[in-house]
Each structure stands twice: as C-alpha cells, then as structure tokens.
C-alpha positions in Angstrom: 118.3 132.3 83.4 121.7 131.5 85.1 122.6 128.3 86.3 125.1 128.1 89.5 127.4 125.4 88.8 129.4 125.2 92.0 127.9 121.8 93.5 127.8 122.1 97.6 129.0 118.7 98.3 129.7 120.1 101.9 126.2 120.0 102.7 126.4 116.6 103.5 128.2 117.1 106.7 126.6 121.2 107.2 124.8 120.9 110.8 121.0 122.1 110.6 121.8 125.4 111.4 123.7 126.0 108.4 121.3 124.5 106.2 119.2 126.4 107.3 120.8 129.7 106.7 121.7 128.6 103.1 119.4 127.0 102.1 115.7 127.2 104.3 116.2 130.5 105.6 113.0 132.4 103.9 112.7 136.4 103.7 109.4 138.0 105.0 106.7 137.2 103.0 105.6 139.8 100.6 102.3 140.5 99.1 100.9 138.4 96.8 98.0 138.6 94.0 94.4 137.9 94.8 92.5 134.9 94.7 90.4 134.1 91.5 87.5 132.1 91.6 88.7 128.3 91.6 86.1 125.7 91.5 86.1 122.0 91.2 83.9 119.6 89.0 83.6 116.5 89.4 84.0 114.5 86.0 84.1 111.1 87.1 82.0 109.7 84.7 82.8 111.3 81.7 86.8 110.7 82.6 85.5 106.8 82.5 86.8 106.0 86.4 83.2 105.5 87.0 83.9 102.0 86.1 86.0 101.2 89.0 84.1 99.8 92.3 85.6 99.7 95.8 84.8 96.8 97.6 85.3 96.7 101.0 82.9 93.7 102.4 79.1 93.9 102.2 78.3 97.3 102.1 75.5 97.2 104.5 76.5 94.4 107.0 79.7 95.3 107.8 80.8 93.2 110.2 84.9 94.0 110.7 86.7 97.2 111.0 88.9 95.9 108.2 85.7 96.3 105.9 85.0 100.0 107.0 88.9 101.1 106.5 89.0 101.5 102.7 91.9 102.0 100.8 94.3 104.7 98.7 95.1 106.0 95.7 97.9 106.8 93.6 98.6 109.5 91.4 101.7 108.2 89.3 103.3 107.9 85.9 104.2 104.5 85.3 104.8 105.0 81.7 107.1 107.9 82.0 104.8 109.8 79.3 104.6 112.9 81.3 100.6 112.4 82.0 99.4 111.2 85.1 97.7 108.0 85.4 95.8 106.2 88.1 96.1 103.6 90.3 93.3 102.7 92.8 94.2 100.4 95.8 90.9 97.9 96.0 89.7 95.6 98.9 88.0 92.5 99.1 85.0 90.9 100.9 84.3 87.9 103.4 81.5 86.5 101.1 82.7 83.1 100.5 80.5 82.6 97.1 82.5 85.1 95.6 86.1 83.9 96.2 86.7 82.8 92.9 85.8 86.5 91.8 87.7 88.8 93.7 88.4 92.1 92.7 91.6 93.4 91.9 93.1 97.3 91.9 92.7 99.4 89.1 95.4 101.0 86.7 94.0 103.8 84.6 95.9 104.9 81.3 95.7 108.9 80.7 94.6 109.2 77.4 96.2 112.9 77.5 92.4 114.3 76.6 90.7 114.2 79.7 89.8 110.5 79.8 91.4 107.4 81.1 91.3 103.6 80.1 91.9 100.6 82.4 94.8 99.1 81.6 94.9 96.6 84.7 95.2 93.3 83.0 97.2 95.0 80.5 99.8 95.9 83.3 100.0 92.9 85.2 98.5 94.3 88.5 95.8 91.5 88.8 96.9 90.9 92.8 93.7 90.8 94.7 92.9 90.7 98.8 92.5 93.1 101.1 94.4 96.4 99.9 95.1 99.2 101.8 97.5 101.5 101.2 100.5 102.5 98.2 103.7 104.5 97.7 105.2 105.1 94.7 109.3 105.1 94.0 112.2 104.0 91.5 113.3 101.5 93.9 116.1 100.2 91.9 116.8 103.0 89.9 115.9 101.9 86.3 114.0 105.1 85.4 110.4 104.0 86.1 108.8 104.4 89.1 107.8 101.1 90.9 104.9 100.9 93.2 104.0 99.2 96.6 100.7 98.4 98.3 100.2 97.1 101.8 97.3 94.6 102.5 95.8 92.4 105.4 98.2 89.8 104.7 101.1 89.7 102.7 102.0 93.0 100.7 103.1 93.7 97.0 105.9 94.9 95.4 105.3 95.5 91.9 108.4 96.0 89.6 107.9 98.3 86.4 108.9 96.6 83.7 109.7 100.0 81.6 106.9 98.6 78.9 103.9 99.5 80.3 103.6 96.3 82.6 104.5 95.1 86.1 106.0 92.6 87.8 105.1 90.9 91.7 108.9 91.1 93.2 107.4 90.9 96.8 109.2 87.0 98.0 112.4 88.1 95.7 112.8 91.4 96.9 112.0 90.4 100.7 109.5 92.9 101.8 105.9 90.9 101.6 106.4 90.4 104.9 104.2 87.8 107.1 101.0 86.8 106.5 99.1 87.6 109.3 99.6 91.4 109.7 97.5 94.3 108.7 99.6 97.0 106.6 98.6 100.3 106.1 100.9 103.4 105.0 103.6 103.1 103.7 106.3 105.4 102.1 109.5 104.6 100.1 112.6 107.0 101.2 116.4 107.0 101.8 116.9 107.3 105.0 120.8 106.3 104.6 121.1 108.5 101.4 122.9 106.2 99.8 121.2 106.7 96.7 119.0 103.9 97.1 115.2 103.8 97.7 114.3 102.5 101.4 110.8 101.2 102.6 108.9 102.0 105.8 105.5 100.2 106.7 103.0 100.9 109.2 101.2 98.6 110.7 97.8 98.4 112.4 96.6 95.6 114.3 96.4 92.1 114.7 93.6 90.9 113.5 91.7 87.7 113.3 88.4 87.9 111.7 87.8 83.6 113.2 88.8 85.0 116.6 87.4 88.7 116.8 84.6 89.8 118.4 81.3 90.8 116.4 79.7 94.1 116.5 78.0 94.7 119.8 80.4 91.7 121.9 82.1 94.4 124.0 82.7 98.1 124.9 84.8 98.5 121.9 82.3 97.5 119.7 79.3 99.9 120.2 78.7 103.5 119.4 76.5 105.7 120.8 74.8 102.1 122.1 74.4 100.8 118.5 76.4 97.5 118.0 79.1 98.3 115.7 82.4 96.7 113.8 85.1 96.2 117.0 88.1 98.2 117.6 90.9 99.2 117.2 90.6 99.5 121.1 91.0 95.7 121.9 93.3 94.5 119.6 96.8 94.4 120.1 98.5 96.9 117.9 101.0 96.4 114.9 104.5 97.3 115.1 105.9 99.1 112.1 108.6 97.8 109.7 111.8 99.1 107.4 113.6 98.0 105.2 116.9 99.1 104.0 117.4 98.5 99.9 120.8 96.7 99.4 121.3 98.0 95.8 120.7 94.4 94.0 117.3 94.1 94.3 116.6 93.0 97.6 116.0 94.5 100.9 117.0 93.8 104.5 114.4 94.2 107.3 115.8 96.3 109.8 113.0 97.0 112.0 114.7 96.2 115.3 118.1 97.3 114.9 116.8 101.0 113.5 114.7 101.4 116.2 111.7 101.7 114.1 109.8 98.3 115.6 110.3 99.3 119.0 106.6 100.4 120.0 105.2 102.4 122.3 101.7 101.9 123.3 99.5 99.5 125.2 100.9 96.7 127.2 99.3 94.0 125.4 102.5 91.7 123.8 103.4 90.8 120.6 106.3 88.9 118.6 108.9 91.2 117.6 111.8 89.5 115.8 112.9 87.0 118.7 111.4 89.4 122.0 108.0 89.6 122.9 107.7 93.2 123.5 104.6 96.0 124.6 102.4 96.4 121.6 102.9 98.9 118.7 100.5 102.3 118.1 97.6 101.2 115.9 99.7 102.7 113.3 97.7 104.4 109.9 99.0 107.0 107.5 103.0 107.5 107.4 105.0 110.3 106.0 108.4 111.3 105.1 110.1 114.1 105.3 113.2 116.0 106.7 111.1 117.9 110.2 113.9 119.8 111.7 115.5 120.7 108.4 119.3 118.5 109.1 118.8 117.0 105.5 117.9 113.6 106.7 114.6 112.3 106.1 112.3 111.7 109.3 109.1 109.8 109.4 105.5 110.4 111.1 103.0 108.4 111.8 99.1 109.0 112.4 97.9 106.1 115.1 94.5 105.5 115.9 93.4 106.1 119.3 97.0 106.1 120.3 99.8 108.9 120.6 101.0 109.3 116.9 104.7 108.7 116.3 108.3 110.9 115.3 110.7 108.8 114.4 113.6 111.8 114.2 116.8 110.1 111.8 120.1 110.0 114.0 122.3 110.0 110.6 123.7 106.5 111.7 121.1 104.1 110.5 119.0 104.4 113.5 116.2 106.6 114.3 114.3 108.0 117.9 110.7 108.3 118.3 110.5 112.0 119.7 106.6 113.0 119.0 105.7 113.2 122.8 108.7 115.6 123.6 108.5 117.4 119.4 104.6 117.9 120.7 103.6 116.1 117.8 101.8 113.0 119.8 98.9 114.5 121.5 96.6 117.3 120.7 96.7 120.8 122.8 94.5 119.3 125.5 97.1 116.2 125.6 94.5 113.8 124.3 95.8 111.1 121.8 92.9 111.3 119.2 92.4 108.5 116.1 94.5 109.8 114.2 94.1 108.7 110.3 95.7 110.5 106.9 98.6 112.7 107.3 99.7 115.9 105.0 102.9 117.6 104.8 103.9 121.1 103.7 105.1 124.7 104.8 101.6 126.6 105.6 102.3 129.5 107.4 105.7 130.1 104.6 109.4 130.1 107.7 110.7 127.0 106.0 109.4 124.7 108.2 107.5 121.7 107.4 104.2 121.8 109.5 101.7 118.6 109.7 98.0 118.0 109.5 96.4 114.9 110.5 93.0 114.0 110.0 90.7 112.4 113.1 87.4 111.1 114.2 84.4 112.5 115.4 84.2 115.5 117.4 88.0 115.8 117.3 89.0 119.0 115.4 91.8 118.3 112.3 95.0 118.7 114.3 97.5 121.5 112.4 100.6 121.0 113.9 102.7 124.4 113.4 106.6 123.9 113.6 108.6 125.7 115.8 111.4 125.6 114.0 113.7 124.0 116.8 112.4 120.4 116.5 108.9 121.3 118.2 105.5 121.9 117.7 102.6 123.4 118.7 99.4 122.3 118.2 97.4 125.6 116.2 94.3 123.7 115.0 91.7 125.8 116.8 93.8 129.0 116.1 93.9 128.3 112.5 90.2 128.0 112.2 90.0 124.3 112.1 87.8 123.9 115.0 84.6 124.8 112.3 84.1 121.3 111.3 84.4 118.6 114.1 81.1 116.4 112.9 83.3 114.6 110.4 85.3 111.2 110.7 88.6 112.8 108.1 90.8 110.5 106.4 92.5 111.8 103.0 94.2 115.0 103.2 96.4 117.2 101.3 98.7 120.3 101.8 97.9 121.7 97.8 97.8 125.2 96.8 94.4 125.1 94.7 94.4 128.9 93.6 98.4 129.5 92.8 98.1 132.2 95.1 101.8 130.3 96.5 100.4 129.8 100.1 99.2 126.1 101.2 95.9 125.8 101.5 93.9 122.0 102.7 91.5 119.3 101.5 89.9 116.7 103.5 88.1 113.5 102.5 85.5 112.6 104.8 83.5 109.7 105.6 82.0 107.8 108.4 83.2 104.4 109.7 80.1 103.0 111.1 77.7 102.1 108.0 75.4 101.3 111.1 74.8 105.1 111.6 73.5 105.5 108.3 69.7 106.2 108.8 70.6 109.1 110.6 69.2 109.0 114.3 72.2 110.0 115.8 72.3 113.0 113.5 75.5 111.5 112.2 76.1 110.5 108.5 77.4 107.9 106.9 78.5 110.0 103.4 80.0 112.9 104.6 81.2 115.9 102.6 84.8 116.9 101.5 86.0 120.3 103.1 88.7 123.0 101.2 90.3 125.3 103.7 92.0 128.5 102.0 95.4 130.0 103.8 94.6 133.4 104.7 98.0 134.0 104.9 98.5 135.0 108.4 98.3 131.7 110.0 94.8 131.2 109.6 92.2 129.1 107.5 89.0 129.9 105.4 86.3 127.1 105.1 85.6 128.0 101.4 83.8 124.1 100.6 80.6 126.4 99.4 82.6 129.1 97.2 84.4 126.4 95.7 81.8 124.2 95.0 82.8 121.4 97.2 80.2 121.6 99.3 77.9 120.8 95.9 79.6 117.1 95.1 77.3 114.5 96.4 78.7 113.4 99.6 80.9 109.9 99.9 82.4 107.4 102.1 85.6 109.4 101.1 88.8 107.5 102.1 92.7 107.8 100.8 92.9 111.0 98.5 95.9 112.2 96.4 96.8 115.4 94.3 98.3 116.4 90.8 97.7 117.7 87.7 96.4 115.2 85.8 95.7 117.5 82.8 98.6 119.4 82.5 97.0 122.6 82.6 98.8 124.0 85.9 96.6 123.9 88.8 96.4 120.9 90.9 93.5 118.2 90.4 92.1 115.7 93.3 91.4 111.9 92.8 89.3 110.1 96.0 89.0 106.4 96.7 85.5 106.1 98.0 84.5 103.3 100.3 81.6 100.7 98.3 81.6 102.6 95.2 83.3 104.7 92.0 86.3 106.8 93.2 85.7 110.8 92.3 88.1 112.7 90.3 87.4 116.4 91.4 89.0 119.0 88.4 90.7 122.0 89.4 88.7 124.8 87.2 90.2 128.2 87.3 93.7 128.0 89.6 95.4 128.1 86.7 94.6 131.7 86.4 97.3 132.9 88.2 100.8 131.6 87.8 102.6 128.4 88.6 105.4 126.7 88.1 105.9 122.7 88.1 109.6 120.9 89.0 110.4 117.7 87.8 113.7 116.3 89.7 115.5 113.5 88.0 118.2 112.1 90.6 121.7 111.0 89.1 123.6 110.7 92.5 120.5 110.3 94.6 117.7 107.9 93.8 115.9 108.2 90.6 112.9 109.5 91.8 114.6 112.4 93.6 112.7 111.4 96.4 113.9 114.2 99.4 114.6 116.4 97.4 114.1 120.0 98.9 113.4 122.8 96.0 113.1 126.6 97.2 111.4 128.8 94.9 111.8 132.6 95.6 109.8 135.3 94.1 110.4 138.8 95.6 110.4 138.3 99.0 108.0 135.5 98.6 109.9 132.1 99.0 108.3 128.8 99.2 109.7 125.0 100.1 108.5 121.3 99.4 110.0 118.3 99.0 109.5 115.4 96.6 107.6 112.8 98.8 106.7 109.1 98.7 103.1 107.9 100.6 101.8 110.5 102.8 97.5 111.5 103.1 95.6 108.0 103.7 97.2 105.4 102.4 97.6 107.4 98.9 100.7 109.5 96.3 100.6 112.5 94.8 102.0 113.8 91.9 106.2 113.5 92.4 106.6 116.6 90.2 106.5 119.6 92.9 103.9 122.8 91.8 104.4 126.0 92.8 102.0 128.7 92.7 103.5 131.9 91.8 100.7 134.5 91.8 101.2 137.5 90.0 104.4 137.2 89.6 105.5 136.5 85.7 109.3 134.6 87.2 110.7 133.3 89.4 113.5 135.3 90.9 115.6 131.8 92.0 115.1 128.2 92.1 117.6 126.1 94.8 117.2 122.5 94.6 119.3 120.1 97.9 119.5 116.7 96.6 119.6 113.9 99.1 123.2 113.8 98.1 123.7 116.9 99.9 124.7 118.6 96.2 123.0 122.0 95.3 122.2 123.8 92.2 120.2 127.1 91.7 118.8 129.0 88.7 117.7 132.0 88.0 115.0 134.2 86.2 113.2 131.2 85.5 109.7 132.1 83.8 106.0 130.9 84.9 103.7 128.5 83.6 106.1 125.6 82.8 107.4 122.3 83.7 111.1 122.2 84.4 113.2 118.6 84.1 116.0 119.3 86.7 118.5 116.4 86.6 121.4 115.6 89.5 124.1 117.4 88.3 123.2 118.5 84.4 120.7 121.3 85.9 117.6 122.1 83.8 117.0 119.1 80.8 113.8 120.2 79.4 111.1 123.0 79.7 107.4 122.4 79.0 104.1 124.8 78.8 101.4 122.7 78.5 97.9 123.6 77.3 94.4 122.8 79.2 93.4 119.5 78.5 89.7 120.7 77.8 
C-alpha cells in the first residue's frame, strides 16, 4: 500500500470538468466474478426487534393519511463501538384514552452477537407524537453522531451525549420548527462546506385532523369508489426548510434567502416567512448528494402527486430548483407520479450518481439514469422495472447485495389504504418486498424468488435502511413496518465474494465525512459513492461506505474528495476489511471482521 500525500487543496475552486477528469472519470468496465447464491432470512424475532410495535392510529379504522404514512429507520452507531445499532422512528394514534400512554421510538443496542437490546429509556429518546422520518450526522462535531426526526408537529434534535445517552436540543438549537407542519425527510449536509453540518427538511402538507375531511367527503378521498383516508390532493402543500449550522450550536433558518422555501406547485397559498406565496410540492423523501459531480452537495426531493424537486447548489449559499429542465420531475410520459422514498447510487458504473424513486399504484419505479451533463433520462421501463407496477413502494435502497461491485435495488412495499384489505379490488394491503439484480448492462433482474424475498411474509413495509449490522461484509436490511414489528432481513451468502468497507473520519470537513466521494478501482472496474445523510423513506444507512469487489483479492486504488476539496489516494489496498480513513492522517485503522453467526 502507498499512500499519496500531496493534498489537492485546488479542488475547491476545480470546475466540474476537471473533477471529473481527476477524480470521477471511470475506465470501461471490465469483467467481473459471478453471482453466488445470496439469500436473506429474516431473524426478527430471534434478533429481539420483535418487541418493537409501530403504531400509526387504529390499524383498521384509519381515518387520516397521517395514520397510513408510517415512519423510518435508522441504521447508526451512536456509541461509536463499531457495531450498528437501531433506531426506529414510531408514530402515535388519535385514540384519546390512550394519551397518557403514547408510544415512543425505539433505540436498539447491538449486542455484537446477532441480537439487540432496547436501550430507549436508557438513552433518553423517550419523545413521543407523530414521527416520521430521521437523519443521522455529527452536527457539532464532537465525534458522535447526533440524530434528527421529523414529526407532525414540532421536530427533534437529539444531542449525543458521547455516554450512551441523548439529549432534546430542538428549542436551543433552533430547528423544531412550528407546530403545525407535517415533516417528513430530512437529511443533514454541508451545503457551504464550511465544515459544519447543515439541515434540510421536507415538508408535506398542512394538515388539520379538526378541519379535514373524513374518508369518503370528497374526490380526494375515495379509491376505486371505496371511501378512503383524504389526500394529499386537497391539502395545501408544505414548503421545505434549511438550516444553515452556525458552529456554536445553533442554526439559522435560511429557507427563503437559499431559495429552498420557494415552492413550486399548486396555487393554493401558504405563510412563507412574511409573503403568502403558491403552495409547496407535497414534499416526502429527500436526498443529498453532489448530481452533476462540481463537489457541492445538491438535494432531491420525491413529492407526492406533484413534480419532484432539484435543488442544484450555486456555490454561493443559494440553490435553483432545476428537476423540470435536469428531467428529473416527471416520468418519460411527463406525468408527475406520487412519488415516495428516494435512493442514490452509480448503477450503470460512468461516475454519475443516478436516482430511483419509489411510486404508487400502477406507476412503474422511476430509474432515473444520468446523463452526465446535469440531465436525466428517465430508463425505468428499459431497465426492467416496468415488471412490478401492482405495488404502492416506499423504502428503497441502491445496495450491492452479492459483492459482485455493480448496484443492484430493494424496495419496501406496502399499501396505503387499510380499506382495500379484503381483497375485492385484487389489491393488497401487505405487499411483498422486491430485489432487483444489475445485469450489468443497464438492465435489472427481478430475483425476489431466487433470493428468497419473495418467501418473507408480506408487510405494510414503510422507511427501509441498509448496513452490515453483523460485520460479516455483505449488507443487511432493517424495515419499519406500518401496525406491527419492523423486519430485519440478513444478508446470507454475499459475503462470498469480496468487499471492502470505508470508514471516513472528517478533520477539516464535518466529522461525519458527510459528502465525501471515495473511488475504488479494481482493474478497469471502478466504482463511486458518497457518505450520505437521510435518503430511502424517511430512513439512514450505514455511514461507512461498502464496496463489493468480486473476485478481485485488492483493490488497485482507493481516492477519497473530502468536502474540503482535499484528496488522498492509496494503493494495493487488500479485500475483506474495514478501513478508518481520517482528513488528512490517511488510513488510521484496518479491521477483518468475522460472521456474527
């Protein structure tokens, strides 16, 4: 292994064209090995999550959207022990004689064997109301990652405390915002890179469950003639919110003046800072990441039943909302669809950052490819997603399950309408999850029955995230089911061929490295990701990036851009281990692990 020292400070000020030559530029992709058999179990209940519960209203009298939405997940390490733990986002109900029992989320301890323990009134995180979505970052830099979570009414910002508990910051640190709004995904980020962690919050709608309308009242509030929970059609829209950390603590909402609260949508008003102004976009999951590859973080949003949003960074503290023009808003047809969970990740392997956004019924899972010039194009139905359209999707994951180092899919699936349930519409309520595997040449394989997906008892599936929870190097999925246990699906077999995991440790930028582009190049095979806050519904994944390496027993070079605009590379790194990378000092630690079972 040989570490580069020469930092590239310059690529602060390097045009996108240039980082893309040096940096993003990938070869032609070479051959890689063979898929194994991968398949997932579900071990739920002898992990011991099967003694969380959703709750989300009654279960079968659901009477408000806001009781069918569900909530996210969180795959983080809050005690910095290297083993991921849980955290499940919970909801609430409208039952008044059972106020005084609300629930709250859930924090589950890895126990580093296979099995977790709550530790939620151990850690503080006794908040409860009506939870939607998280995000995970060190937002002031103290070495521990501190988490959010959106919520009809008034979010939560809770500190970590570096000894296993938390602290509510929200009213200190400014960013509970007002009570009346309806957050849903969220994502921390620096979109100043000034080394501190930022916070962008989507909105969804305003809503009034003393003034709205009850299932069947209106148009908006049947399916298929059967009265139903209303909306979002018919209620005004939310307008998104960021705020910009000042360093001490404390953040400044700078919706308006960034641009970011200036909606675009239906023509119903709302209050926006001292205007009334056109409604926002029905807003759901949110994502950032740097699209058109100038180093600065951008941020998409899924909207329900609305365009979905761009919001391209103009390096000055303001950003542009660009989807219609990128080709990012509508589908191929131009229909805006309802749009739900968002993914991430280089699919088809040029460097780019493609997109895949999760819809309703009868709408195909939209792919967006990039074009690699600040476009896309819509390839869903080229791709192969068209083969499953009779599913409402909402969690959803770029992951590569087999380490064959190509991106492959997961969806979580579930209906909204609990309604439906007996089945004359020939619609379910429980739906199944779906794995698609990259055939490497821009198209998708539904392998759900290969990999035994198909065989896990179907859910209400909602937020979804992804990460090795075991440490034996192939990633693991946790789902926050609507009205019941969540399911923690293990990855069996991927581990079979090779991988490498990257853990980036900012100095310079944020703690969290959140940003952070790492290349890894083996042969002529050369991947990309990015360390991410938020993204699929409402949920996190695992902030230590995993690479599948196939065959291959190295990797030839590792480059790693931090948000600072320094690089560092290495090379002749080997498989199968954990590398600490830290801002500046290059590679800390090395780990293998062994399988957890």
């Amino acid at each position: 292994m040989a570490r580069h020292s020469s930092l590239a400070q310059s690529a602060l000020a390097a045009p996108a064209s240039a980082l893309a030559q040096t940096l993003l530029a990938l070869p032609p992709a070479g051959p890689v090995a063979g898929a194994n058999p991968v398949t997932f179990t579900d071990i739920t209940s002898e992990s011991g999550l099967d003694r969380a519960r959703n709750v989300s209203g009654a279960p079968q009298n659901k009477r408000f959207l806001l009781e069918e939405m569900g909530c996210g997940v969180a795959f983080i390490d809050y005690d910095n022990d290297g083993w991921l733990d849980i955290f499940l986002v919970n909801g609430a109900t409208f039952d008044e004689s059972s106020q005084n029992q609300r629930p709250a989320s859930y924090l589950f301890r890895n126990n580093r064997d296979g099995t977790f323990t709550d530790v939620t009134g151990k850690a503080g995180l006794t908040h409860s109301g009506w939870g939607q979505a998280c995000c995970a970052g060190d937002y002031d830099n103290d070495g521990f990652d501190d988490l959010f979570v959106t919520y009809w009414g008034r979010n939560v910002l809770y500190h970590n405390n570096g000894d296993g508990t938390f602290t509510d910051v929200s009213a200190r640190a400014g960013v509970a915002g007002s009570a009346d709004r309806w957050g849903a995904g969220c994502c921390f980020l620096d979109y100043d890179r000034d080394g501190h962690l930022d916070l962008f919050v989507a909105n969804y709608v305003a809503f009034d469950p003393e003034r709205a309308p009850r299932p069947g009242e209106s148009a908006y509030c049947r399916y298929s003639n059967i009265p139903v929970p209303c909306g979002p059609q018919g209620f005004a829209g939310g307008t998104n919110l960021l705020y910009r950390n000042r360093g001490d603590g404390t953040f400044e909402d700078v919706s308006e003046k960034s641009g970011i609260a200036t909606p675009r949508g239906s023509s119903s008003p709302v209050f926006v800072g001292q205007n009334w102004r056109p409604a926002g976009s029905y807003g759901m999951g949110a994502a950032a990441a740097d699209f058109d590859n100038d180093g600065w973080p951008d941020i998409y949003v899924a909207c329900d039943t609305a365009p979905s949003l761009l919001y391209r960074n103009n390096h000055d503290g303001t950003f542009s909302e660009v989807a219609v023009p990128a080709g990012c808003a509508f589908d191929e047809s131009g229909a805006a669809l309802s749009g739900m969970g968002v993914a991430v990740g280089d699919y088809d392997g040029d460097g780019w950052f493609d997109i895949v956004r999760t819809n309703f019924w009868d709408q195909v899972t939209t792919l967006y490819r990039n074009n690699g010039d600040g476009t896309f194009h819509d390839s869903s139905l080229a791709a192969g997603l068209g083969v499953n359209r009779k599913y409402v999707g909402f969690g959803a994951g770029f992951f590569d399950y087999d380490n064959d180092g190509w991106k492959d899919i997961f969806l979580a699936n579930g209906h909204v309408y609990a309604q439906i349930g007996d089945g004359k519409l020939h619609v379910s309520y429980k739906e199944p999850k779906i794995l698609y595997r990259n055939l490497r040449d821009g198209r998708f394989e539904d392998i759900s029955s290969k990999a035994g997906v198909s065989a896990l008892p179907p859910q209400v599936g909602r937020g979804c995230a992804f990460g090795d929870f075991d440490n034996d190097g192939d990633v693991d999925i946790v789902i926050n089911n609507l009205d019941g246990p969540p399911s923690l699906l293990r990855n069996d077999g991927g581990n079979r061929n090779n991988w490498l995991m990257v853990k980036c440790t900012g100095t310079r930028s944020n703690r969290s490295a959140i940003g952070t582009r790492v290349r890894v190049l083996t042969g002529e095979r050369a991947q990309i990701d990015e360390v991410m806050s938020g993204s699929s519904y409402y949920s996190q994944n695992d902030l230590r990036l995993h690479f599948g390496l196939g065959g291959a027993s190295k990797a030839d070079l590792i480059e790693v851009l931090w948000p600072s605009g320094i690089k560092e590379s290495f090379r002749d790194i080997e498989a199968n281990q954990l590398l600490a990378i830290r801002e500046t000092k290059g590679i800390v630690s090395r780990s293998r692990f062994r399988a957890a079972r």
